[in-house]
C-alpha positions as CSV (number, residue, x, y, z in Angstrom):
1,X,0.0,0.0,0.0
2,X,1.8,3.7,-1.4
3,X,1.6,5.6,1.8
4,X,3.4,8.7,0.0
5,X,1.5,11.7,-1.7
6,X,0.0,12.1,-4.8
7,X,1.0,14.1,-8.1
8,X,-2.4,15.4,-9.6
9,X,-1.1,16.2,-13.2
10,X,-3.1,16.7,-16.9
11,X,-5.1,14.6,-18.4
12,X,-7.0,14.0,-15.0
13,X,-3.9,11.4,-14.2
14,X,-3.3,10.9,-10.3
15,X,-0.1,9.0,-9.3
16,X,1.2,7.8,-6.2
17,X,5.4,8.2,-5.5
18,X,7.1,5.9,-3.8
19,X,8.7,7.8,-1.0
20,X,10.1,4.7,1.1
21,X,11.4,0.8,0.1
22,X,8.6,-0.8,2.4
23,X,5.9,1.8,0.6
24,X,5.8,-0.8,-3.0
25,X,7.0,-3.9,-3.5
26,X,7.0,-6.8,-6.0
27,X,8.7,-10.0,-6.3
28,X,11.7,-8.1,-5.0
29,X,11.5,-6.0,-2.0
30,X,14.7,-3.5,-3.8
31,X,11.8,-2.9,-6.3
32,X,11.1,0.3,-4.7
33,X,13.2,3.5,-5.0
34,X,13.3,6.9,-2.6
35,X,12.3,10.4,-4.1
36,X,13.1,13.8,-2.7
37,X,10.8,15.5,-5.8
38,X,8.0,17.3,-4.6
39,X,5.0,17.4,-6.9
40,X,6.1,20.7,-8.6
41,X,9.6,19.1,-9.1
42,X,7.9,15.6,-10.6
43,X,5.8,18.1,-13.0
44,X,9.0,20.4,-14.5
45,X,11.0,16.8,-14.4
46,X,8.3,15.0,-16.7
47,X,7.5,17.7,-18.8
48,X,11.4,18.2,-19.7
49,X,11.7,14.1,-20.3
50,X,8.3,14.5,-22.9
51,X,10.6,17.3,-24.6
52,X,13.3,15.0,-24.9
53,X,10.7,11.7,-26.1
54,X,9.3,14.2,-28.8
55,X,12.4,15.6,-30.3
56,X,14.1,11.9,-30.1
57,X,11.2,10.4,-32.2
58,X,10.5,13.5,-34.5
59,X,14.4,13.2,-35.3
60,X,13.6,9.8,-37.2
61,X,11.1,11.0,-39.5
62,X,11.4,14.5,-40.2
63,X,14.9,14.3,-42.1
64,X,12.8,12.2,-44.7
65,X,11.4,15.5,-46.3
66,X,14.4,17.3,-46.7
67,X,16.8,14.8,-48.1
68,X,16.6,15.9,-51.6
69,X,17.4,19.7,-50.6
70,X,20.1,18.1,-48.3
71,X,21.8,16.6,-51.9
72,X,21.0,19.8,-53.7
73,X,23.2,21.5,-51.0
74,X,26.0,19.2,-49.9
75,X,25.5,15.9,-51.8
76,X,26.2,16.5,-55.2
77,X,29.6,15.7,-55.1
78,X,28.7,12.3,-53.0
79,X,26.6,9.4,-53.6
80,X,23.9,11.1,-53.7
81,X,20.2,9.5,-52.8
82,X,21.6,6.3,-52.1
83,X,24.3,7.7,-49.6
84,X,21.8,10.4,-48.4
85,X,19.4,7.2,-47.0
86,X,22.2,7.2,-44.8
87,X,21.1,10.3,-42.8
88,X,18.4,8.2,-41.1
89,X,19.8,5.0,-40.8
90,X,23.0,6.3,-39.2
91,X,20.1,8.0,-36.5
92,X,18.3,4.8,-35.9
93,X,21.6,2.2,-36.1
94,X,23.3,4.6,-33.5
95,X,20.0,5.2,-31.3
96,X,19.0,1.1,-31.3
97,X,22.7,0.0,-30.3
98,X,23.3,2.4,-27.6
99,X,20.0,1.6,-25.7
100,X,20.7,-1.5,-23.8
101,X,24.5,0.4,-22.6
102,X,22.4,3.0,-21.3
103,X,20.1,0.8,-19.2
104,X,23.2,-0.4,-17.6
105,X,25.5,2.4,-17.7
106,X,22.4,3.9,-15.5
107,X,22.6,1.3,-13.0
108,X,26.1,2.4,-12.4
109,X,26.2,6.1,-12.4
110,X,22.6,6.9,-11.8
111,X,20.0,8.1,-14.2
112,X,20.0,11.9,-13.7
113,X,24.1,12.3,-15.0
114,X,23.6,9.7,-17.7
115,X,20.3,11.1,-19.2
116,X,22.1,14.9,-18.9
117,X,24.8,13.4,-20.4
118,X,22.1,11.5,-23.4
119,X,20.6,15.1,-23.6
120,X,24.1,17.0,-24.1
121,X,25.1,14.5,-26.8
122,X,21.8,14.6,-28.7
123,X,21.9,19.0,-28.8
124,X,25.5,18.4,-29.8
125,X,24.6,16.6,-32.5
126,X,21.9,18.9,-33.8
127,X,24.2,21.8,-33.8
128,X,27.1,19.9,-35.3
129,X,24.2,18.4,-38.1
130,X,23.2,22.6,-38.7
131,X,26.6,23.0,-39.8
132,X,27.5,20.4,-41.6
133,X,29.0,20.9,-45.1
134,X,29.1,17.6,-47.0
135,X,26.8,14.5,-47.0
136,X,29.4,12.4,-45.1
137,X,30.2,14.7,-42.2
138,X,26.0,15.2,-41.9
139,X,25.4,11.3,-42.0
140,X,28.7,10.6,-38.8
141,X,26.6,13.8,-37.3
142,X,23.2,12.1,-37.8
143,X,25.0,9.0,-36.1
144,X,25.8,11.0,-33.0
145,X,22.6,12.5,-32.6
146,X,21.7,9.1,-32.8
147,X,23.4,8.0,-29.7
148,X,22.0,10.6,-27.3
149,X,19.0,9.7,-28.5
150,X,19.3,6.3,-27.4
151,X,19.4,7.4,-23.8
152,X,16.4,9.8,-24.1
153,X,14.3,7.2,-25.2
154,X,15.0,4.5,-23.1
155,X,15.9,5.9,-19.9
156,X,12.6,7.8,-19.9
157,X,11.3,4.6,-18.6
158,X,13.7,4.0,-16.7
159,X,13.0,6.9,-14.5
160,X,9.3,6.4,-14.4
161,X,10.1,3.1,-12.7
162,X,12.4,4.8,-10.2
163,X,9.8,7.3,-9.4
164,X,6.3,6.0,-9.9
165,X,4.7,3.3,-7.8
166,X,4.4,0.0,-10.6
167,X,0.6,0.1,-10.9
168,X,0.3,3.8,-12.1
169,X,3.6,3.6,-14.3
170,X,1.0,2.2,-17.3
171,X,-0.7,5.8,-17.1
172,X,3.0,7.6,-17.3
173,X,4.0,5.7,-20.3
174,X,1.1,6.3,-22.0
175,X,1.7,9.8,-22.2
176,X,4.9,8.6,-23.7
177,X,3.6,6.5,-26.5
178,X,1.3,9.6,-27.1
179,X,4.4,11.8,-27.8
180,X,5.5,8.8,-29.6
181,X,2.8,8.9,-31.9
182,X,2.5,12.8,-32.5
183,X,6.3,13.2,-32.9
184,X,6.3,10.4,-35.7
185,X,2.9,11.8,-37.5
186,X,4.6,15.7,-37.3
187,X,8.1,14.7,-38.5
188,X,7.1,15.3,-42.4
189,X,5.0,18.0,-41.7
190,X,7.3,20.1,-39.8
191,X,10.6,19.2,-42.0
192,X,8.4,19.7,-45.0
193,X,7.6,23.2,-44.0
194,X,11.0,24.0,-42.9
195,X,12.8,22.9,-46.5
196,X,9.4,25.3,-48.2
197,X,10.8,27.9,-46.0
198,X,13.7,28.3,-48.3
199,X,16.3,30.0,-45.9
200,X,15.5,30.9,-42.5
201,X,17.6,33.6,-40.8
202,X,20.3,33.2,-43.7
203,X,21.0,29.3,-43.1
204,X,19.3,27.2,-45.5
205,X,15.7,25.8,-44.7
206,X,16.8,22.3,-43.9
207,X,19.2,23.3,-41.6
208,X,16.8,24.2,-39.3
209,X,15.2,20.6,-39.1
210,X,18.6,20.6,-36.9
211,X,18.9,24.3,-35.1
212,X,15.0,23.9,-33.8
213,X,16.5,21.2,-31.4
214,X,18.5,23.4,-29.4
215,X,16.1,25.7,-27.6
216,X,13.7,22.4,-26.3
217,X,16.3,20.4,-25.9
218,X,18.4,23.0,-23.7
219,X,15.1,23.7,-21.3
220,X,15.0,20.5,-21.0
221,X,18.5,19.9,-19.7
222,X,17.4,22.6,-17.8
223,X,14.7,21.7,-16.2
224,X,16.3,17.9,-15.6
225,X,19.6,19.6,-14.4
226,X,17.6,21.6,-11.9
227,X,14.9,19.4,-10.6
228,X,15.3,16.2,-11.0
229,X,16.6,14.7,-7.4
230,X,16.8,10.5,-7.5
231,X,19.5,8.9,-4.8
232,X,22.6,8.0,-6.4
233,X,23.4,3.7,-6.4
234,X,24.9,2.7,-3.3
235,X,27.4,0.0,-5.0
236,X,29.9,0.4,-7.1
237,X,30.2,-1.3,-10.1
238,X,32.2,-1.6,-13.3
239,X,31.4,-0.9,-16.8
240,X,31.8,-4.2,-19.6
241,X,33.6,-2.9,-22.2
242,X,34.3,-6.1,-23.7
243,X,30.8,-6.8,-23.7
244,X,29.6,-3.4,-24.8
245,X,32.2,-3.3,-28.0
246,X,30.8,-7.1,-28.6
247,X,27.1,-6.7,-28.4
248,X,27.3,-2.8,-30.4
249,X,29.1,-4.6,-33.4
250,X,27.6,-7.4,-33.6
251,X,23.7,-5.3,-33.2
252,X,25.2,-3.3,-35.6
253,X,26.1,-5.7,-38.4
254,X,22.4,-7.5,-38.3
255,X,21.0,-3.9,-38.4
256,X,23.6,-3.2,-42.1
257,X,21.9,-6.8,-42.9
258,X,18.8,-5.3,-42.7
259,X,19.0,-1.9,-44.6
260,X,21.4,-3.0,-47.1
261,X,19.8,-6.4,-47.7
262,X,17.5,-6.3,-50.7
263,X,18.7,-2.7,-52.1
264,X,22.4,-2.1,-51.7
265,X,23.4,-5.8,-52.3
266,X,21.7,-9.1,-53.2
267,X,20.2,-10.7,-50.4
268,X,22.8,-13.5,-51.4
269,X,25.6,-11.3,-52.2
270,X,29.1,-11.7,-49.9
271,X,28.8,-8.6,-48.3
272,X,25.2,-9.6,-46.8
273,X,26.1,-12.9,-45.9
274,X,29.5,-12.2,-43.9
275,X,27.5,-9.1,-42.1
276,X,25.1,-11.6,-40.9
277,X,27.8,-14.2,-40.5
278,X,29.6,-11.5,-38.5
279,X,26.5,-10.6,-36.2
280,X,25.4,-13.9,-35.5
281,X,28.8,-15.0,-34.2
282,X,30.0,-11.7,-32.5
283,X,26.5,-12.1,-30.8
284,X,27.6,-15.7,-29.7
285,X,30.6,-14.2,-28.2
286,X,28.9,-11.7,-26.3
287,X,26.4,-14.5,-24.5
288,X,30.0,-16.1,-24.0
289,X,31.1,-13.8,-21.9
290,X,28.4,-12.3,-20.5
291,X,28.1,-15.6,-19.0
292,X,31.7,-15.2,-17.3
293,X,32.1,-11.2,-16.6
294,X,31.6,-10.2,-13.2
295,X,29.9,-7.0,-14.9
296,X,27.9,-8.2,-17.9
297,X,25.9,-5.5,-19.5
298,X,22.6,-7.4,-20.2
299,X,23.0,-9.8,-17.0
300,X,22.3,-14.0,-18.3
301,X,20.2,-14.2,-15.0
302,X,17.4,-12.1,-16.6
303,X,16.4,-14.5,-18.8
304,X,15.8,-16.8,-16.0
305,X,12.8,-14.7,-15.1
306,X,10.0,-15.5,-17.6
307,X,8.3,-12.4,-17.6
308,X,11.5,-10.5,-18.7
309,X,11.7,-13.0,-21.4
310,X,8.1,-13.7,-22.6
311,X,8.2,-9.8,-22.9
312,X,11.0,-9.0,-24.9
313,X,9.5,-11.8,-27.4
314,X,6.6,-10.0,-27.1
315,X,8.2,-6.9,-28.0
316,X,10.1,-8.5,-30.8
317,X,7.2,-9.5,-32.3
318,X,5.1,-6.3,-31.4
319,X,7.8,-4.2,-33.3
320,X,8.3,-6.7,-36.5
321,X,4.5,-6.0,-36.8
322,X,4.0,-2.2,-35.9
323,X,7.2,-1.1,-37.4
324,X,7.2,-2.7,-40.0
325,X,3.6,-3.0,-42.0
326,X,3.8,1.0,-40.9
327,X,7.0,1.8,-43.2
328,X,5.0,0.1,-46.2
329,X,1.4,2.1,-45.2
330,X,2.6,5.1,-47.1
331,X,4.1,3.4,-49.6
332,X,0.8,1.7,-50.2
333,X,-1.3,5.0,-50.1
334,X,1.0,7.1,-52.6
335,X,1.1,4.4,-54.7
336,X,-2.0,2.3,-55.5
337,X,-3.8,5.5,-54.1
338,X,-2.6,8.3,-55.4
339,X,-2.3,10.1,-51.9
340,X,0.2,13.1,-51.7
341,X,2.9,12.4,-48.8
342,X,1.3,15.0,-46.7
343,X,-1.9,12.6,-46.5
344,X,-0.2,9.6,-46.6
345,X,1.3,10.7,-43.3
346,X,-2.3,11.6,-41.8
347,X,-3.7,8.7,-43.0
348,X,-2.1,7.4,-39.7
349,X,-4.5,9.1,-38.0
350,X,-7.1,6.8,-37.2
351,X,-4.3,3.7,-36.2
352,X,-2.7,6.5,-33.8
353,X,-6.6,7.4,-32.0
354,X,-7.1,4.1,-31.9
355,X,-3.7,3.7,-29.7
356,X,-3.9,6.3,-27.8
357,X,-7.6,5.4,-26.6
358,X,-7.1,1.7,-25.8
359,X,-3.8,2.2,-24.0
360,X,-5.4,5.7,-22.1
361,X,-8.4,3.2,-21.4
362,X,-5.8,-0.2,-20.4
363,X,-3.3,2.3,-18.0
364,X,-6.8,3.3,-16.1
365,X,-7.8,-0.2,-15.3
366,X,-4.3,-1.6,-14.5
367,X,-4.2,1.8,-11.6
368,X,-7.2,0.7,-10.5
369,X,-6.7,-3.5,-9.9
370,X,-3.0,-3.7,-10.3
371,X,-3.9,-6.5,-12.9
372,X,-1.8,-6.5,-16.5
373,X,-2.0,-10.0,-18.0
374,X,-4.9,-9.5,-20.2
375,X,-4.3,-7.1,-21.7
376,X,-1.5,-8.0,-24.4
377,X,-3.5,-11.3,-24.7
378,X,-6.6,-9.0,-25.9
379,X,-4.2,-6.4,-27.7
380,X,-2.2,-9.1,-30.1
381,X,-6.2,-10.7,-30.6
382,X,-7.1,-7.4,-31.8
383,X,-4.0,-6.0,-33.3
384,X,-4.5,-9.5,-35.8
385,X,-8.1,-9.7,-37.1
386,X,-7.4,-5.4,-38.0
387,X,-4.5,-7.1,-39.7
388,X,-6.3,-9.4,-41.1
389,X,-9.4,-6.7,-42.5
390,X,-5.9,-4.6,-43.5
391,X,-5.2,-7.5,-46.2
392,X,-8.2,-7.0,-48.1
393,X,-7.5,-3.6,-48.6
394,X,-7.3,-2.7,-52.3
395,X,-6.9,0.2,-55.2
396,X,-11.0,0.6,-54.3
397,X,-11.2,0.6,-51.1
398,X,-13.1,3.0,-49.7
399,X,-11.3,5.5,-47.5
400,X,-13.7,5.1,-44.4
401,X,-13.2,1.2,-44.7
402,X,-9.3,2.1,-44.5
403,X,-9.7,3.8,-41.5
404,X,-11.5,1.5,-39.5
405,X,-9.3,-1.1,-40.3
406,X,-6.8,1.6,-39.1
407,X,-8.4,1.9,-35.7
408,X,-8.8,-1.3,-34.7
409,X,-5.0,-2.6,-35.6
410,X,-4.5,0.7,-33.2
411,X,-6.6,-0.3,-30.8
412,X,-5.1,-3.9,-30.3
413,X,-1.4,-2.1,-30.4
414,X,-2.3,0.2,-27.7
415,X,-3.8,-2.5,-24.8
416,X,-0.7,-4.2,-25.7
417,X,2.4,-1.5,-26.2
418,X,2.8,-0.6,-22.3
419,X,2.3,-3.1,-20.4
420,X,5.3,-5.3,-21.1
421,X,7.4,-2.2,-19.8
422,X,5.2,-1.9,-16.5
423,X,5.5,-6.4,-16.3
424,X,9.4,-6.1,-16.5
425,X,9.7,-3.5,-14.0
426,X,7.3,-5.0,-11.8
427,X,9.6,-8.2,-12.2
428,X,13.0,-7.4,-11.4
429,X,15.6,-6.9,-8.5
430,X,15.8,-2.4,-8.5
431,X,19.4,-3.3,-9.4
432,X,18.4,-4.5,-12.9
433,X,15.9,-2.0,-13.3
434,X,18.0,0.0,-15.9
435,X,18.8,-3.2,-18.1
436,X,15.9,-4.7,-17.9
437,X,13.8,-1.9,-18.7
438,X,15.5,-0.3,-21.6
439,X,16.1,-4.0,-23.0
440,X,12.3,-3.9,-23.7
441,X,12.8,-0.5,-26.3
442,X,16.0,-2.6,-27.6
443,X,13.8,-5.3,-28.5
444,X,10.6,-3.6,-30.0
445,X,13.2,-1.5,-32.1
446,X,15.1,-4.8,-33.5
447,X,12.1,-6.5,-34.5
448,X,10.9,-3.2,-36.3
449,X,14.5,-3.1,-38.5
450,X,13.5,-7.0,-39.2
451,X,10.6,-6.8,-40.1
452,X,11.1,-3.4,-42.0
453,X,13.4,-5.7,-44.0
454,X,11.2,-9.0,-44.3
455,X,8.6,-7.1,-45.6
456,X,10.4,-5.0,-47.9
457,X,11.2,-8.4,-49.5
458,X,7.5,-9.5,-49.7
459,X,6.1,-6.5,-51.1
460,X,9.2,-6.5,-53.5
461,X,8.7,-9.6,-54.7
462,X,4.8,-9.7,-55.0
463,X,4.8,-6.5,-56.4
464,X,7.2,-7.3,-59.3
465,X,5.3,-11.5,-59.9
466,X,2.0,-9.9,-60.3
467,X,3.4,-7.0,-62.4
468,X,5.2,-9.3,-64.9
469,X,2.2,-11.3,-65.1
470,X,-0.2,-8.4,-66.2
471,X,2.6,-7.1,-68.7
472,X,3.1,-10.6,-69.4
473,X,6.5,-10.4,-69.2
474,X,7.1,-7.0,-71.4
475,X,9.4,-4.5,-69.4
476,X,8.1,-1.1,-68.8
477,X,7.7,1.7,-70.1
478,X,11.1,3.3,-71.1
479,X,12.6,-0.7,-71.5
480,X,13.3,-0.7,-67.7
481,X,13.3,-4.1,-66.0
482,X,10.8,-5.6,-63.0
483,X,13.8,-5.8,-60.5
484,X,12.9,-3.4,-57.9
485,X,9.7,-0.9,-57.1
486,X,9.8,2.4,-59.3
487,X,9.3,5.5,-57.4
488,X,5.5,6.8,-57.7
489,X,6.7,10.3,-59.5
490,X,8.0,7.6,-62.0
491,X,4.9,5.6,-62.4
492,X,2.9,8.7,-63.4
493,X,4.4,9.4,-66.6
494,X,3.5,5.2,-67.4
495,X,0.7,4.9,-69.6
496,X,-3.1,4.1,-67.7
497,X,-3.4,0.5,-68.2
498,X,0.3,0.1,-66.9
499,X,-0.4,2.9,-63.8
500,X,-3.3,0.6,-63.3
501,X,-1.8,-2.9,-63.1
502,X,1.2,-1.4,-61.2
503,X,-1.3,0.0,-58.2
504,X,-3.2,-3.1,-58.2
505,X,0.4,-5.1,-58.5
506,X,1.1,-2.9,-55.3
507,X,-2.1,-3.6,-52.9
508,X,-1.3,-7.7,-53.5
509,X,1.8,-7.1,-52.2
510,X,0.6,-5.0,-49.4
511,X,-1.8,-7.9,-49.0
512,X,0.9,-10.7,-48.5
513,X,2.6,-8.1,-45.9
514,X,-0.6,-7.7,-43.4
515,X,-1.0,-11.8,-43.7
516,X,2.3,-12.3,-42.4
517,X,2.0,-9.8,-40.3
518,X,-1.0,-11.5,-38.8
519,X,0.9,-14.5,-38.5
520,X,3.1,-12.5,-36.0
521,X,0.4,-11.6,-34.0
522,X,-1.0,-14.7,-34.0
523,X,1.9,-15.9,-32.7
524,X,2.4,-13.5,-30.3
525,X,-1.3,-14.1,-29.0
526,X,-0.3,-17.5,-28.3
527,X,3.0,-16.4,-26.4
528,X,1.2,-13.9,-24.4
529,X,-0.9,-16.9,-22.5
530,X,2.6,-17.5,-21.1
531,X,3.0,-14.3,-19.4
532,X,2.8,-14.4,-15.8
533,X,1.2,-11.9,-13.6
534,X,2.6,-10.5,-10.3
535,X,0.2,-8.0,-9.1
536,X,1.3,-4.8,-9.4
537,X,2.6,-2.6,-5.9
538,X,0.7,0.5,-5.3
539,X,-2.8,1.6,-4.1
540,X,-5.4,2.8,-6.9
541,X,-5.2,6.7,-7.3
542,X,-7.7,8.2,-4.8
543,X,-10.6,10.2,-6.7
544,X,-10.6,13.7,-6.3
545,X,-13.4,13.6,-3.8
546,X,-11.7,11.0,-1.3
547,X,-8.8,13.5,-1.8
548,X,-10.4,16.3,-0.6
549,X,-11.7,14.1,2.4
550,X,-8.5,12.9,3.3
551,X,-6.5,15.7,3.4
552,X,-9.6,17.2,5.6
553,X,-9.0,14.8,7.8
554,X,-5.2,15.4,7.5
555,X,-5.8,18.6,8.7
């Protein structure tokens, strides 16, 4: 029972802070952490970490408008588009292989000096990116961004968990996948409007997708600097460098796999198969002697707990099915529908309201009984039938039929996206609470890359089989070959009949990608019967009228 105080804060979200170790507990009693914040404090604190959650994600989209004023400007003289892809998977590679190091770096050092330090590197970044000069120096740039924002993603869960008794951490974090989901929707938009800008204050438009970090992300160091008070670890422990080299190279190579597989080089081709020869055994290595360091940075003993590791399968398969069937939703919607980019992007819409009501809705009822396990169980049951109404999507659908299929994919994903955060942290020993907790964003993040990639391949493939049997084998217009999808400024210039058998060519192949998908989250339905449930520490958040009544009696 949370004998502490309560933070009244928007939204109409009450939460109770631990402010002792006997006040929550779990299956461990170091589950619980101490706070000096006072409710003001908490407020500043959170509002600076949703700064750095929004910046972090709207860095991984909003790049994707500017890139071909980026070559313009400093690519010319490079590889162009082909190298300028580079500006965003630099970001993500850099961002997905420092996350676990943070989780454990924090349970070294503490999470306050580690997330300054995560916020320091990312403005760095963004003013280094503002001035860079060619496309290589941008991309090593993008790449350091990247890190810092490894640690702003993951360690704002991280800090939740120190802070937040384990019941009411599901309403926090859903103010996080919120930011999530209107950083990733206003990513085009605002870059778009930036590089239409033309030049802003004599720097180039596109520039500024960087500079407009520096102000947010600088009040939020800020307010983080200033306010955030959590005790510092009582041990003393040592940092893995063998392990972190190990696990970063060998993450890093199966992530090269993935982007360059299919488009740079054949999936067959040498330099595909010794990166994924290269990941699989440096990875093998790392288990190796993570099993023998005193140190080890994702700790062997965690996968001894079943709810750590039913979760992170969960989140493998929850971001190999969210990531993934998203990257190709635009594609799909330019494409065989003739939507501008600017629509394609809100045509998220109604899969984003659907999240955010069903995991608003979930986080309420896990406050209130302290109960999680149903709710992936009903989210990947969901999440799989809107998959399945998603695969029958065609170049006719209508565009209310679209977005109801939308919604309820959105609403499965959002009874589902939180909780196997809140289960982990409800799980382990507080001296794992870094690791295990941002091990979960690793995860979700590694299955998004693979199944970004898997995909890619299906809708590749269907695309060009069903295209070479309408032109029965003829090439296209202009004597190009069926070996790889055309962009959709390209297809507009194609005849009617050809436009028209490459956007129905287009919708099977975005068909065969939703059925897989659903195979994912069928398995993942399965899987999530096996996770167990420890009920969560915490009392439900008084209503405001037994509030009132208390604090009368208080008095």
């Amino acid at each position: 029972m949370t004998t502490g105080f309560s933070i009244p804060y928007r939204f109409g979200i009450t939460v109770p802070i631990i402010t002792s170790p006997r006040e929550s507990h779990s299956m461990s009693d170091t589950q619980s952490s101490e706070t000096t914040m006072p409710a003001g404090a908490l407020r500043l604190v959170f509002s600076g970490i949703l700064i750095c959650l929004f910046l972090s994600t709207l860095d991984q989209t909003i790049v994707a408008t500017g890139l071909y004023r980026i070559i313009g400007d400093i690519g010319q003289q490079s590889g162009g588009l082909g190298e300028a892809s580079w500006i965003i998977t630099a970001y993500l590679l850099a961002s997905i292989a420092s996350t676990p190091l943070y989780g454990k770096i924090s349970d070294i050092y503490g999470r306050k000096p580690v997330y300054l330090f995560s916020i320091a590197v990312f403005t760095l970044g963004s003013v280094l990116c503002g001035f860079a000069q060619d496309l290589p120096q941008l991309i090593a740039l993008r790449a350091l961004q990247g890190i810092g924002a490894g640690g702003l993603q993951s360690l704002a869960f991280v800090i939740v968990g120190d802070v937040v008794a384990p019941r009411e951490r599901a309403r926090y974090q859903t103010l996080f996948f919120a930011v999530f989901t209107v950083g990733g929707i206003a990513g085009p938009l605002i870059g778009g409007a930036f590089v239409d800008a033309g030049t802003i204050l004599g720097a180039e438009g596109w520039r500024w997708i960087f500079f407009a970090n520096i102000p947010f992300s600088a009040g939020a160091l800020a307010l983080i600097g200033l306010f955030m008070r959590l005790p510092k670890p009582g041990v003393k422990h040592k940092i893995d460098f063998v392990g972190a080299v190990l696990s970063v190279a060998g993450v890093v190579s199966l992530l090269l796999v993935t982007a360059w597989g299919g488009r740079e080089y054949a999936w067959g081709s040498a330099t595909i198969l010794g990166l994924a020869s290269a990941g699989v055994v440096l990875l093998a290595v790392f288990v190796w002697w993570e099993r023998r360091t005193p140190e080890p940075i994702l700790p062997p003993h965690l996968f001894r707990n079943s709810i750590f590791t039913v979760s992170s399968a969960l989140a493998l398969i929850m971001g190999v099915t969210s990531t993934g069937v998203l990257a190709f939703l635009a594609l799909y919607l330019e494409g065989a529908r003739d939507t501008s980019p600017t629509a394609a992007g809100l045509g998220l819409l109604p899969l984003m309201l659907g999240l955010l009501f069903s995991s608003f809705f979930s986080a309420r009822l896990i406050a209130r009984t302290g109960r999680y396990r149903l709710y992936p169980i009903i989210g990947f049951a969901v999440s799989g039938i809107g998959m399945l109404l998603l695969s029958q999507l065609d170049e006719n659908t209508s565009d209310v039929l679209r977005a109801l299929y939308l919604a309820v994919v959105g609403v499965g994903m959002g009874f589902g996206v939180q909780v196997l955060t809140v289960a982990v942290q409800n799980s382990v020993e507080r001296k794992d609470m870094g690791v295990a907790t941002a091990a979960n964003p690793f995860f979700r993040a590694m299955g998004g890359s693979f199944g970004t990639a898997l995909f890619g391949a299906i809708l590749t493939s269907t695309l060009i089989s069903t295209l070479t049997d309408s032109l029965h084998g003829r090439p296209l217009p202009g004597g190009e070959p069926l070996s790889s999808i055309p962009s959709v400024t390209q297809v507009h210039t194609w005849p009617t009949a050809t436009q028209d058998a490459f956007k129905h060519a287009l919708s099977e192949g975005w068909s065969q990608v939703c059925l897989v998908a659903a195979g994912f989250l069928a398995a993942g339905f399965i899987l999530s019967f096996f996770l167990k449930e420890v009920e969560l520490a915490g009392a439900p958040a008084p209503k405001p009228q037994q509030q009132r009544e208390n604090t009368a009696a208080e008095a």
